[in-house]
C-alpha positions as CSV (number, residue, x, y, z in Angstrom):
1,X,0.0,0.0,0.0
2,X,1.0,3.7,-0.6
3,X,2.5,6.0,2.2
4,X,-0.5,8.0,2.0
5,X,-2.8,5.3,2.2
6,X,-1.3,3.4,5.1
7,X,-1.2,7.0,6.8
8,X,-4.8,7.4,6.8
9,X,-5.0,3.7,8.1
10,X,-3.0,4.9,11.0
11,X,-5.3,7.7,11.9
12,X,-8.3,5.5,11.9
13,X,-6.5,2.7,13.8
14,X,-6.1,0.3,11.1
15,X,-2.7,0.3,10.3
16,X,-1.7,-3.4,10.8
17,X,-4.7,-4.1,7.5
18,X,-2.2,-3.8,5.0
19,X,-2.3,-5.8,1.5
20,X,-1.1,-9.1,3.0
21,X,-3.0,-8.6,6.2
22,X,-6.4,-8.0,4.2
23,X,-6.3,-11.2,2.8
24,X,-4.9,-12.9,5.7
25,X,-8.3,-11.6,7.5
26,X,-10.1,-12.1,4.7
27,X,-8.8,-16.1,4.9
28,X,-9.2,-16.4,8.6
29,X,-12.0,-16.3,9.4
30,X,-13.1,-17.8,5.9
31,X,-12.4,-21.7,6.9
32,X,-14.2,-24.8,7.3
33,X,-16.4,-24.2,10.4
34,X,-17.7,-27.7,10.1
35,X,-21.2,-28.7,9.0
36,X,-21.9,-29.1,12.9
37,X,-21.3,-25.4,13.7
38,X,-23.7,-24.2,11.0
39,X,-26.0,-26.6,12.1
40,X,-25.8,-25.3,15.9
41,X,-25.9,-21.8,14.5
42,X,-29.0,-22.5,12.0
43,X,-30.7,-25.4,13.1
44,X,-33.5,-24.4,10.6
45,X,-31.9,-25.5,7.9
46,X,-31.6,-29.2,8.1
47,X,-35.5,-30.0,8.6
48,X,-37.4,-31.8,6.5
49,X,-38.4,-29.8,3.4
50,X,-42.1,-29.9,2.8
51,X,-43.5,-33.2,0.5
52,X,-44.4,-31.7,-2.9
53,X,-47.6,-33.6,-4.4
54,X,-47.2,-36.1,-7.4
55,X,-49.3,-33.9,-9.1
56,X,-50.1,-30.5,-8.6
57,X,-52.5,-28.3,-11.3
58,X,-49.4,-25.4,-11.3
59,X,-45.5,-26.2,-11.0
60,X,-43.5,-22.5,-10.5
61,X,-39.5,-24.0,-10.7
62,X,-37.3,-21.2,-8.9
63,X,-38.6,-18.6,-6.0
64,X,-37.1,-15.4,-7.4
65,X,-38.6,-12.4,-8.5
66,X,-40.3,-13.4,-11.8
67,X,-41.4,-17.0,-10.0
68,X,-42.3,-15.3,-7.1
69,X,-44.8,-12.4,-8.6
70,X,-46.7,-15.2,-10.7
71,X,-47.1,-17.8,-8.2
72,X,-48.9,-15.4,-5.9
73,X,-50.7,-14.0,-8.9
74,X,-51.8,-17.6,-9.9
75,X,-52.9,-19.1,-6.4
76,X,-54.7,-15.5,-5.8
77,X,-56.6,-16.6,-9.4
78,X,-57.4,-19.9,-7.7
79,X,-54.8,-22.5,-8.5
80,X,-53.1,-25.0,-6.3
81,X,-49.5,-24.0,-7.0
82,X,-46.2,-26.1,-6.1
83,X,-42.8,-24.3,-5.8
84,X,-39.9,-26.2,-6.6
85,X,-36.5,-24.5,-5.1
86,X,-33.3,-26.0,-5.4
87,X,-31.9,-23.6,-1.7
88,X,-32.5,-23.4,1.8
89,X,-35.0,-21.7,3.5
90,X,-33.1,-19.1,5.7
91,X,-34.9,-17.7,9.1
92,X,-34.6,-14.7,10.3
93,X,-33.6,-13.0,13.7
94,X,-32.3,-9.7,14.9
95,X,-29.6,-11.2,16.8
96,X,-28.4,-14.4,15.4
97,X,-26.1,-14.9,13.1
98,X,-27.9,-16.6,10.4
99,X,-26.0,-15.9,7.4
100,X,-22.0,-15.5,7.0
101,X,-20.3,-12.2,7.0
102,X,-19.3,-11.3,3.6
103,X,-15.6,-11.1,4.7
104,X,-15.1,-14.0,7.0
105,X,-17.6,-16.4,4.9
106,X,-18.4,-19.8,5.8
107,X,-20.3,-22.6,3.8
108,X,-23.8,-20.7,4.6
109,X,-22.5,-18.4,2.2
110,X,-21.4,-20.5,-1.1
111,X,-23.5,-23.1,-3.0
112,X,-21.1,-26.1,-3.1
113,X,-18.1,-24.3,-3.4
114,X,-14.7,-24.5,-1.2
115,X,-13.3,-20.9,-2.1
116,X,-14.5,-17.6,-3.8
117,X,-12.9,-14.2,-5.1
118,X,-15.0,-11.7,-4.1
119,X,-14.9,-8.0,-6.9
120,X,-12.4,-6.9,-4.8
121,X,-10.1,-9.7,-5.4
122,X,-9.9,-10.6,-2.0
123,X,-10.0,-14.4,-2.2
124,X,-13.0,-16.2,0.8
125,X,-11.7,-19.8,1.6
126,X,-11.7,-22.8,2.3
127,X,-14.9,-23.3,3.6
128,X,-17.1,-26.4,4.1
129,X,-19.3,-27.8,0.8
130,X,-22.3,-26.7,1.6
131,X,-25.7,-25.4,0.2
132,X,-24.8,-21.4,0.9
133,X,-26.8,-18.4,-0.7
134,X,-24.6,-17.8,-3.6
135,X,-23.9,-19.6,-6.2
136,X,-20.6,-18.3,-8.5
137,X,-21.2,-20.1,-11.6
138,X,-18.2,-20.4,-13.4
139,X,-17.9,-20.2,-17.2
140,X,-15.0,-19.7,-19.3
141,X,-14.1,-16.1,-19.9
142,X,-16.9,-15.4,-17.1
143,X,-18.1,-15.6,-13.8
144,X,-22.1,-15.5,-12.8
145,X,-23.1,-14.3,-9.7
146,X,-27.0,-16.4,-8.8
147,X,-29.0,-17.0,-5.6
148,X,-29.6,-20.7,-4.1
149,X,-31.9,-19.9,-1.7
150,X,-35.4,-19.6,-1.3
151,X,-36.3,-16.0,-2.3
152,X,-33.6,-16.2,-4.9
153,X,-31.6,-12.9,-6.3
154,X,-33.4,-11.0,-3.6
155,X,-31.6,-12.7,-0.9
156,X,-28.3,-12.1,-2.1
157,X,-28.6,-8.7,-4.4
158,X,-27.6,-5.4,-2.9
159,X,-31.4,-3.8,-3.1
160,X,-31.6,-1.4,-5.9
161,X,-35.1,-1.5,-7.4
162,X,-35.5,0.8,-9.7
163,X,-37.1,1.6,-13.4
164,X,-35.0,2.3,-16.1
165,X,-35.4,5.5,-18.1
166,X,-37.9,5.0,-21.4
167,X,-34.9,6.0,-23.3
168,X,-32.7,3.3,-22.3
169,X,-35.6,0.6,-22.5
170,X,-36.6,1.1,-25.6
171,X,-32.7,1.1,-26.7
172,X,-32.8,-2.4,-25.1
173,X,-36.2,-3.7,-25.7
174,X,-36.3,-2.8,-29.2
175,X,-39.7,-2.5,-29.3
176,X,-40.7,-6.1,-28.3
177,X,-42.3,-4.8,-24.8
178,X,-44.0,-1.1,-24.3
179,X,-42.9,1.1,-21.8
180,X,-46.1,3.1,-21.4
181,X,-47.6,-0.1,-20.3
182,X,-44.9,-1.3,-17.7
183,X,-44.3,2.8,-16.3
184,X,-48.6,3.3,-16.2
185,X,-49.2,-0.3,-14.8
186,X,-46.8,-2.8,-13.8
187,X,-43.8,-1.3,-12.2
188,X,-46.1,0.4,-9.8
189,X,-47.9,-3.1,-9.5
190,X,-44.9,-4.3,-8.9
191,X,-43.3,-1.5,-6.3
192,X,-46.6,-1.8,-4.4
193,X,-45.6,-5.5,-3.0
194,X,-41.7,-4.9,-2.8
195,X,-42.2,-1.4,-0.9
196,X,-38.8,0.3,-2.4
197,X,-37.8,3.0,-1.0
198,X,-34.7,5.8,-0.8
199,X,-32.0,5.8,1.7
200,X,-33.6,8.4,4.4
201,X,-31.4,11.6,5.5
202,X,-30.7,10.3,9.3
203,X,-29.2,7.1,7.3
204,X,-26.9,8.8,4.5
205,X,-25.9,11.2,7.1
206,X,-24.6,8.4,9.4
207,X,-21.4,7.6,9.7
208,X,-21.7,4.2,8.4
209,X,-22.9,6.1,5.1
210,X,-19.7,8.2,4.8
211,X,-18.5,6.7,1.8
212,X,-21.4,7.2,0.3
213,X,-21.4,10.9,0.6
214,X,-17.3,11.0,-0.3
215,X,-18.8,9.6,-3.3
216,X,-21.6,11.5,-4.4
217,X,-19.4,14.6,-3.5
218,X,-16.6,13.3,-6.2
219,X,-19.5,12.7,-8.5
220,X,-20.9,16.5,-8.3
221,X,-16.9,17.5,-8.6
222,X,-17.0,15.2,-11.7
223,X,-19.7,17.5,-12.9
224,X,-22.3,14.5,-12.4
225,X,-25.9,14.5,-10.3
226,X,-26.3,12.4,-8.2
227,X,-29.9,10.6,-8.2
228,X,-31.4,9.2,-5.1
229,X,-32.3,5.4,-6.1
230,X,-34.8,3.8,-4.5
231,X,-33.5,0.4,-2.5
232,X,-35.5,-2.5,-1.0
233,X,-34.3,-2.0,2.4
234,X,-36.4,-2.0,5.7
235,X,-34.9,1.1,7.0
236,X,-36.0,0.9,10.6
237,X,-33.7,-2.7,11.0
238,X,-30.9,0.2,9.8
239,X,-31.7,2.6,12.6
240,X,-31.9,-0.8,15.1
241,X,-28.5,-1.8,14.2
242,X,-27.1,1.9,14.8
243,X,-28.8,1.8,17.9
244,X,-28.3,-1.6,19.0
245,X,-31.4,-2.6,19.3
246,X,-30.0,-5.6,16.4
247,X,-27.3,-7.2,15.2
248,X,-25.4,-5.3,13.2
249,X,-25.6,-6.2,9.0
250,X,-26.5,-4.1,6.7
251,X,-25.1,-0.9,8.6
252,X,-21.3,-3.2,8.8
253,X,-21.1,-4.3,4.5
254,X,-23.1,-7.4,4.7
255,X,-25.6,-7.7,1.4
256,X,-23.5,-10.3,-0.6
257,X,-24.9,-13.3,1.1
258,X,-27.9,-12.2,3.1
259,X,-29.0,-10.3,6.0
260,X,-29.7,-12.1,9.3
261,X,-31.9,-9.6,10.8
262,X,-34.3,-9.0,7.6
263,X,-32.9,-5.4,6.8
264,X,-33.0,-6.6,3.1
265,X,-36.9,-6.3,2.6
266,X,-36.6,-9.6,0.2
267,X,-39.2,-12.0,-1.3
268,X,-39.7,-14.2,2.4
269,X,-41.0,-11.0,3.5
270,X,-43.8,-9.9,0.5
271,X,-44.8,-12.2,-2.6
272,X,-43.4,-15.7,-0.9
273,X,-45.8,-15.1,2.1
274,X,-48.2,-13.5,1.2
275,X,-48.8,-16.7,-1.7
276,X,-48.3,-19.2,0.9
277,X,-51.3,-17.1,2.6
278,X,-53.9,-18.0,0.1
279,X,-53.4,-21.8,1.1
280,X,-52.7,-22.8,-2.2
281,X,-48.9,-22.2,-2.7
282,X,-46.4,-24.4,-1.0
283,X,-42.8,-23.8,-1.0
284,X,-40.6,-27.1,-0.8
285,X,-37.3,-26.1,-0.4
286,X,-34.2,-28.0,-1.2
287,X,-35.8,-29.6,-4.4
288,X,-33.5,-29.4,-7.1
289,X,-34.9,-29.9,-10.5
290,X,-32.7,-32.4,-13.2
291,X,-35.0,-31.6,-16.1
292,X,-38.4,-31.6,-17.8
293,X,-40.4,-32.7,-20.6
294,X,-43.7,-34.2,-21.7
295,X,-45.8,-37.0,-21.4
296,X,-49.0,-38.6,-23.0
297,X,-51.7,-36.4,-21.9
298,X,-50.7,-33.1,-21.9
299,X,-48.6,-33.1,-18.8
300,X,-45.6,-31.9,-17.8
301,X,-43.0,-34.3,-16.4
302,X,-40.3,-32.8,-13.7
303,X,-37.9,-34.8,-12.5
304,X,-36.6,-33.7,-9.0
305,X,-33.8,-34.4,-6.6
306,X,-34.2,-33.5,-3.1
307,X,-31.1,-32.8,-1.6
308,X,-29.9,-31.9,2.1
309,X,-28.0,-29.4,3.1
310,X,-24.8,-30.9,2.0
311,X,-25.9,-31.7,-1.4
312,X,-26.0,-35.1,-0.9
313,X,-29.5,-36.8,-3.0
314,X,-32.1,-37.8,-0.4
315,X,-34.7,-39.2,-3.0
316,X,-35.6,-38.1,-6.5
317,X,-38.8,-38.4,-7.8
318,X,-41.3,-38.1,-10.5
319,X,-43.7,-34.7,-10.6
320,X,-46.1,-34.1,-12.9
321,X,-48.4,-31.2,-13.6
322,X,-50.8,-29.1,-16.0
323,X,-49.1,-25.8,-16.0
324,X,-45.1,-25.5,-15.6
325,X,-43.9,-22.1,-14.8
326,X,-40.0,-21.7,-15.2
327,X,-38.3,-19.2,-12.9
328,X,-35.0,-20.6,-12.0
329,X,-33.5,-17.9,-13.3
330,X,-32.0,-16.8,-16.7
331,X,-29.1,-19.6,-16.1
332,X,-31.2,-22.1,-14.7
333,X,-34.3,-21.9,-17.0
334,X,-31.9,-22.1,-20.0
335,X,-30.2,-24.8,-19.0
336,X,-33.5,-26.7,-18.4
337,X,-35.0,-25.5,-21.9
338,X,-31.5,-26.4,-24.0
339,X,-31.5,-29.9,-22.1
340,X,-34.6,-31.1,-23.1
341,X,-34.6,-29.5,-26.4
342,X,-31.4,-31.8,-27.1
343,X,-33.0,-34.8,-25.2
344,X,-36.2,-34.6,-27.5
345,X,-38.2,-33.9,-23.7
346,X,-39.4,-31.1,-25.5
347,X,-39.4,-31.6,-28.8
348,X,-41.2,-28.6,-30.5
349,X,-38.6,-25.7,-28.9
350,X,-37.2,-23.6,-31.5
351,X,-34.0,-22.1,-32.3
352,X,-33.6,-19.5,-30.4
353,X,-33.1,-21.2,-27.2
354,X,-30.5,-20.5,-25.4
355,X,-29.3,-17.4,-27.7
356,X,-29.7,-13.1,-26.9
357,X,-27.7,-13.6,-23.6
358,X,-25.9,-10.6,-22.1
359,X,-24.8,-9.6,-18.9
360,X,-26.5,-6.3,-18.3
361,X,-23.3,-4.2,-19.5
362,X,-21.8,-5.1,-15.6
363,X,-18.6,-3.6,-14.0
364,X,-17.5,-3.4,-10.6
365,X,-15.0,-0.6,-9.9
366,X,-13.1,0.4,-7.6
367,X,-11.2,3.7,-6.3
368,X,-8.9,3.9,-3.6
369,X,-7.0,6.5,-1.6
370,X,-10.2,8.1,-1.0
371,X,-10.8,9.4,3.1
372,X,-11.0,7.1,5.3
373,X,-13.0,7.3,8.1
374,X,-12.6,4.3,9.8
375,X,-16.2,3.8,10.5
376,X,-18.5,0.2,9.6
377,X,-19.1,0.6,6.1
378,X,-23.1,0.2,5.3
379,X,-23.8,-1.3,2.3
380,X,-27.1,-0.5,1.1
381,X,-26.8,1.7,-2.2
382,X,-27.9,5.9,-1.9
383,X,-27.2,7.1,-5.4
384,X,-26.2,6.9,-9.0
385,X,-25.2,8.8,-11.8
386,X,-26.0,8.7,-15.7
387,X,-23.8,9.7,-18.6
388,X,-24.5,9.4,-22.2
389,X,-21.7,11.1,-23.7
390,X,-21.0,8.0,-25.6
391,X,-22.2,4.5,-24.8
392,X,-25.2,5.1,-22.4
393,X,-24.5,3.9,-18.8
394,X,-25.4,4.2,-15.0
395,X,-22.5,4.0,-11.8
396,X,-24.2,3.2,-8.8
397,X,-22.5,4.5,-5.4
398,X,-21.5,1.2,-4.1
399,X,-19.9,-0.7,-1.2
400,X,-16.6,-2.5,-1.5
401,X,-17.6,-5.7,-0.8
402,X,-15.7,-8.2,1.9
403,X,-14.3,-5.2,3.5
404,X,-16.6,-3.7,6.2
405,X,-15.1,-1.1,7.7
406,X,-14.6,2.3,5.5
407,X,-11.0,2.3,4.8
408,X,-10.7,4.8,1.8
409,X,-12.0,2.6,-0.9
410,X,-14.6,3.7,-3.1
411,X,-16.7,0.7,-4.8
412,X,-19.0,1.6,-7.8
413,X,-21.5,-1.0,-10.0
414,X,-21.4,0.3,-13.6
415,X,-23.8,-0.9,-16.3
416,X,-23.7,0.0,-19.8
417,X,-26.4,-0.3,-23.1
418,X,-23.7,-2.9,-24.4
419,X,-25.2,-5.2,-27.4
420,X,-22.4,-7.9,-26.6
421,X,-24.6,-10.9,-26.8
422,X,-23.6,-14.6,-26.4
423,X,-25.5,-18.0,-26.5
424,X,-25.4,-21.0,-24.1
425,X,-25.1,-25.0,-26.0
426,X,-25.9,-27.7,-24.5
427,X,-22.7,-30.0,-23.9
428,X,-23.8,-33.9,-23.5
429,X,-20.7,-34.9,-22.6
430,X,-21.4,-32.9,-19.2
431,X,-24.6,-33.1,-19.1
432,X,-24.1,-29.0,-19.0
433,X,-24.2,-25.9,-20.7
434,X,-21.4,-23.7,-22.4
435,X,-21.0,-19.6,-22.6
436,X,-19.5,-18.2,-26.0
437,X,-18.7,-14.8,-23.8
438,X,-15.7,-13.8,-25.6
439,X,-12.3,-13.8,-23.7
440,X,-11.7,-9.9,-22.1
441,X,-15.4,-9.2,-22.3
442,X,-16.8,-6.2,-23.7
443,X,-13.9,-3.1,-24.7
444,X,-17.0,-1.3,-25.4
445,X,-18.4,-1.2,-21.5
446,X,-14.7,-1.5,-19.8
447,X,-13.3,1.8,-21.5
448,X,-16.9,3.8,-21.1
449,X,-16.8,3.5,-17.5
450,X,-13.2,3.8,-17.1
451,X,-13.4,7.2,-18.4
452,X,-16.3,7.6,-15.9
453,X,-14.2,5.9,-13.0
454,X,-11.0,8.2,-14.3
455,X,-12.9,11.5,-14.1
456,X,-14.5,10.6,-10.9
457,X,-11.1,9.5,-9.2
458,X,-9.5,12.9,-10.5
459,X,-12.0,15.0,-9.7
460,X,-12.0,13.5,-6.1
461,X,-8.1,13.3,-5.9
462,X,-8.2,9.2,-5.5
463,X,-6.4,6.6,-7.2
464,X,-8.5,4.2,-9.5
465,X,-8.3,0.2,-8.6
466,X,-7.0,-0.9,-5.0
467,X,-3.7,-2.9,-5.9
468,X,-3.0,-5.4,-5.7
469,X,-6.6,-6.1,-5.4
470,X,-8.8,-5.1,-8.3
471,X,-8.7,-3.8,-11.5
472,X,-10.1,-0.4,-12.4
473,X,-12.8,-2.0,-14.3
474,X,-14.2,-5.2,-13.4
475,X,-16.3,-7.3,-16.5
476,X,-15.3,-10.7,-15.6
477,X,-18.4,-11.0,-13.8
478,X,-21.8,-10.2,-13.8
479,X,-24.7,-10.2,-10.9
480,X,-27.7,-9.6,-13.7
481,X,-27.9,-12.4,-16.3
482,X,-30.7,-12.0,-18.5
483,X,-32.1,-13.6,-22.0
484,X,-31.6,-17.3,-23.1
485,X,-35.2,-17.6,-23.7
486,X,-35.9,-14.0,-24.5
487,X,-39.7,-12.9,-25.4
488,X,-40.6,-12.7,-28.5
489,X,-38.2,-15.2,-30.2
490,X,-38.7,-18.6,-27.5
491,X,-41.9,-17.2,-26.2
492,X,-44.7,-15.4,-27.5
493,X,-45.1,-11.6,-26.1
494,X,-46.3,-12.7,-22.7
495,X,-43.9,-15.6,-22.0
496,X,-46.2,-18.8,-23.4
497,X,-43.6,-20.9,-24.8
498,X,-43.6,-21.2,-28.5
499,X,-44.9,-24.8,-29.6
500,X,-45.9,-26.1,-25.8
501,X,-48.9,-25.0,-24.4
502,X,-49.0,-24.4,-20.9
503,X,-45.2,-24.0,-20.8
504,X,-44.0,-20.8,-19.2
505,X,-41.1,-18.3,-18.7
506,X,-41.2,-15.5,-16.1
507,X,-37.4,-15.0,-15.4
508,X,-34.8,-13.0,-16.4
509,X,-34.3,-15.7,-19.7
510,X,-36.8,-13.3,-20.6
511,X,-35.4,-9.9,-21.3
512,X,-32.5,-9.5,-24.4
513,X,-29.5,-8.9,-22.5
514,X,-30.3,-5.5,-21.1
515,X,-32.7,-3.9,-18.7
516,X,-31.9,-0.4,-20.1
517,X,-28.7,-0.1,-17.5
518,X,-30.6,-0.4,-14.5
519,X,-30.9,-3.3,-11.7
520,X,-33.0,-5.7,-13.7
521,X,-35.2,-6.8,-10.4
522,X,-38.3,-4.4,-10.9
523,X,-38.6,-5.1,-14.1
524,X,-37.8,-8.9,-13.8
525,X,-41.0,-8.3,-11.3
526,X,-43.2,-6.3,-13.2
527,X,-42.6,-8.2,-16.6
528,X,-43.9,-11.2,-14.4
529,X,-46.9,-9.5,-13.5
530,X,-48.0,-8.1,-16.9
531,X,-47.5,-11.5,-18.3
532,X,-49.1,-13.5,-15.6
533,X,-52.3,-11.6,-15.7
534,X,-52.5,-12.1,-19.3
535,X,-52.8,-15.7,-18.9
536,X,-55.2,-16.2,-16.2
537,X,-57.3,-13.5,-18.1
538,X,-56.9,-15.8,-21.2
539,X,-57.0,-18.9,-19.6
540,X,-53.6,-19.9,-21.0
């Protein structure tokens, strides 16, 4: 580290968190705590999952956003409706630990994984092979970030819920989906049950939140506005954890793999309960779907594995139903679609499975060098800013994930209007699917927000990237996969699948690539809704 930096260290009392010493706390406290700890710790988790039926009238695969919005829309309409998710079913409480820290991460916090890199390049492991919250799906030439857990993305996403601008959804629709529908009707449907909100003044003036007003004071210095985004945060856990009156989380960097106390207001808190309210939606956790297809009479076939909390197959069975509903997400549902398109489950999918794929133009950035207060560091997002002085993009005023106290560094989440697309194959020698991302990414998104990040960390006298941590600009990941099965091409313009009635998507395999630069989780939501309602109008 620089003289300047470990200066400010000094002052704030963390001098001895050098390079090597960050990783070496970041590897502590990231080893196998033993199956038997987590199990002390969360005894939740290793009950029996509910039974699904051999047959149910509706089958919703995944309990994200999308599956989450039209399984509550279908049992409100009157349908017995099984959910089929392949995680745990995390409890809450305001002063357990229920989930992992993000920087001294156990197995609670990995699906099946013994080690993880977080964006900042600070590496998390060994741990113990367990079924954690995040799955880090690894592909070559890139890594996707997806929830295993019931609720899905919202367990593990870092709350923005926001609407992109009609501009930059029509750039990335291209006219298959109206925004003056989704703006007038569905994104508010859709806000009413997930209760976004903005970060309130007593929070961002906090000093957990002083990184986020070092960064929206670079940004106006940058020439920039800052724009208040709205996040799906419960912001009276917040106050409880300044307080103590809770457990610290949210307030002390924890978002990446869940929040113990329920400061992130995700689905177990809106759609998931209130469907399970009607008495016609049951959630059976820990059921991992193999694949699908047909049989004689107009069913569907699922075949299911249900697994315990090791991963280790406890029975698999045989599910049929009348209506399948895939949700598992934009990797999961593709994966399920391009596997029994090759098997001849489904034999009347057409070509355009599996193709449109994009990563919602995502970077992580980082600056360092910046002040350092010393203080926890809260994650929940305040702000962004837009520029469209050449490719169109949003930087979101981020955390630095993994490190919780506020040592200087400044994280951002860039997404661009990129139209890089790639398409998944199925690989029958793995039983799997490949990614044609091309090697390096996108030189369209990295060096459009590196001149963002560059003006940003001048105007604000920081250094860009955190050596020997991260890059300047991150692409080798993304958090937002989208398309595989986008509308329009696989589907018809409310998600029926082409060529097999009562086949549905309501995922991100939806959308082509791009939610316009925004967080794709509202509109994930309120696609779900518009489409949903369609079909039980129609009766198909």
């Amino acid at each position: 580290m620089k003289r300047r930096q470990l200066l400010q260290l000094a002052a704030a009392g963390f001098v001895g968190l050098t390079a090597p010493s960050l990783v070496s706390a970041s590897r502590a406290g990231a080893l196998p705590i033993g199956v038997g700890s987590i199990r002390s710790l969360v005894p939740e988790l290793f009950a029996d999952p509910p039974r699904p039926p051999d047959h149910s009238p509706v089958i919703v695969i995944g309990s994200g956003f999308g599956a989450s919005a039209a399984a509550l829309r279908l049992a409100q309409s009157g349908s017995q409706v099984t959910i089929l998710e392949r995680g745990l079913r995390w409890p809450r409480d305001p002063f357990r630990e229920i989930f992992t820290p993000d920087m001294t991460a156990d197995g609670r916090g990995l699906w099946r994984q013994g080690s993880f890199t977080n964006i900042t390049g600070l590496p998390v492991g060994p741990v113990d092979h367990f079924g954690g919250v995040l799955d880090t799906t690894r592909y070559e030439n890139l890594s996707v970030w997806r929830a295993a857990a019931v609720g899905g993305g919202s367990v593990v996403y870092t709350g923005v819920t926001i609407a992109p601008e009609r501009r930059f959804f029509d750039l990335s629709f291209g006219g298959r989906l109206g925004y003056d529908e989704m703006a007038s009707t569905w994104y508010p449907k859709a806000r009413s049950v997930l209760l976004p909100s903005t970060m309130p003044a007593d929070i961002y003036n906090s000093p957990n939140f002083a990184h986020s007003r070092t960064w929206d004071d670079h940004a106006r210095r940058a020439g920039y506005t800052p724009e208040a985004v709205d996040g799906n945060w419960n912001w009276n856990v917040l106050r409880d954890e300044m307080s103590g009156r809770s457990r610290p989380s949210a307030t002390v960097g924890a978002s990446t793999f869940g929040n113990s106390n329920g400061a992130k207001h995700d689905l177990t808190q809106n759609y998931i309960p209130q469907a399970e309210a009607t008495g016609r939606a049951m959630v059976c956790h820990s059921h991992e779907v193999a694949s699908i297809g047909t049989e004689s009479g107009g069913r569907y076939r699922v075949e299911v594995r249900r697994v315990d909390p090791e991963g280790n197959v406890v029975e698999t069975r045989t599910l049929t139903c009348d209506k399948l509903v895939l949700g598992a997400g934009s990797i999961g549902t593709t994966e399920l679609l391009l596997r029994a398109q090759a098997t001849g489950a489904l034999g009347n999918l057409n070509e355009f499975v599996g193709r449109g794929w994009g990563t919602n133009g995502d970077a992580s950035m980082t600056r360092s060098l910046g002040p350092a207060a010393g203080t926890p560091q809260g994650a929940p997002c305040a702000s962004r800013i837009v520029d469209e002085s050449g490719l169109p993009l949003t930087v979101e005023n981020w955390y630095v994930p993994g490190v919780p106290w506020d040592l200087g560094f400044l994280g951002s989440l860039g997404m661009t209007i990129d139209p890089l697309r790639a398409d998944f194959r199925y690989d029958a020698g793995t039983d799997g699917i490949t990614l044609s991302w091309p090697k390096g990414g996108s030189r369209d998104t990295v060096e459009a927000l590196r001149a963002v990040q560059n003006k940003m960390a001048a105007a604000g006298g920081t250094v860009v990237a955190a050596e020997p941590f991260t890059r300047d600009v991150d692409d080798t990941f993304t958090a937002h996969p989208l398309g595989g099965a986008v509308l329009g091409d696989v589907t018809d313009s409310y998600g029926r699948v082409k060529g097999h009635e009562g086949l549905y998507v309501m995922d991100g395999a939806l959308v082509p690539g791009s939610t316009g630069a925004a967080n794709p989780s509202l509109t994930i939501t309120a696609l779900a809704e518009r489409n949903v309602a369609q079909i039980i109008s129609q009766g198909r």
